[in-house]
C-alpha positions in Angstrom: 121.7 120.6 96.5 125.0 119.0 98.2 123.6 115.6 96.7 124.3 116.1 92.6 128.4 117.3 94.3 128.8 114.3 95.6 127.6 112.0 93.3 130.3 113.6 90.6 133.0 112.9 93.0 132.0 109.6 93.1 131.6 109.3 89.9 134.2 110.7 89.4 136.4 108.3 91.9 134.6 105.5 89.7 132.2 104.9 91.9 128.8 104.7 90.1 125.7 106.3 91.4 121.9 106.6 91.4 120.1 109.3 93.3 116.7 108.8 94.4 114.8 112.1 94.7 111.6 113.5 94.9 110.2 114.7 91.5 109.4 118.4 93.5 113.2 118.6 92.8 113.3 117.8 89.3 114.3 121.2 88.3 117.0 122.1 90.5 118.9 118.5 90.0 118.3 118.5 86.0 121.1 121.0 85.6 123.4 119.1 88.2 123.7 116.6 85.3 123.8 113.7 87.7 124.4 110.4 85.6 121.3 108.4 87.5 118.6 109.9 88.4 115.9 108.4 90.0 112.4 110.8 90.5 109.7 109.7 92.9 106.3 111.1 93.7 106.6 110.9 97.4 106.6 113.7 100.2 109.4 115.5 101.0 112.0 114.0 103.0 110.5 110.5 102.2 112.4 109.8 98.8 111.6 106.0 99.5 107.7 106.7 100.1 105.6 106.3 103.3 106.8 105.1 106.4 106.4 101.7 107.6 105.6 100.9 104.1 108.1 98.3 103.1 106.8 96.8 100.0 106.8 100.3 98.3 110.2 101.3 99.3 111.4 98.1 98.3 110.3 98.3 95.2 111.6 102.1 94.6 115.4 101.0 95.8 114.9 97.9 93.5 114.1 100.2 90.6 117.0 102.3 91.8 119.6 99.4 90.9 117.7 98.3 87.8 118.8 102.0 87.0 122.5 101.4 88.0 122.8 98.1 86.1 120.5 99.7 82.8 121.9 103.1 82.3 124.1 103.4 79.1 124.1 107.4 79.3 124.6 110.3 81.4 122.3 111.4 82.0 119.6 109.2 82.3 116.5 110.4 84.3 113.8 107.7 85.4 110.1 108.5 86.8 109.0 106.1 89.5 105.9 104.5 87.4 103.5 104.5 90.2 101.9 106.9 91.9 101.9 108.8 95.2 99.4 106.4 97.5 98.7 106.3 101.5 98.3 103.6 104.0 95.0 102.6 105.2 94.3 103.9 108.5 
């Protein structure tokens, strides 16, 4: 994955990071050591969560810079605390 790269050459730069992934992906991005990591339980390709669901992805990206503001070590892995849901049809 392209995404741990880039996130060390930021880093790197001194440009702090925090990616937000899909926990389906926990195992190749562990190794990557990437100094934020943010895991979700969402689909794939939807990082964020469901689609027109605002409140939700809100909530991820603002647990996503709690993460950027909180972390003292690299690396520090964080499970989005709630779970996988739908919108009512």
């Amino acid at each position: 994955m392209s995404v741990g790269h880039v996130a060390r050459v930021f880093e790197a730069a001194g440009i702090p990071t925090v990616v937000i992934a899909i926990a389906t992906f926990a195992g190749r991005l562990a190794p990557m050591q990437i100094p934020r990591l943010l895991l979700t339980p969402f689909l794939m390709g939807r990082p964020l969560g469901a689609p027109h669901d605002g409140e939700r992805q809100l909530d991820v990206l603002r647990l996503g810079l709690e993460l950027l503001e909180t972390a003292v070590a690299a690396p520090t892995v964080v499970h989005y605390p709630h779970s996988f849901r739908t919108l009512p049809t």
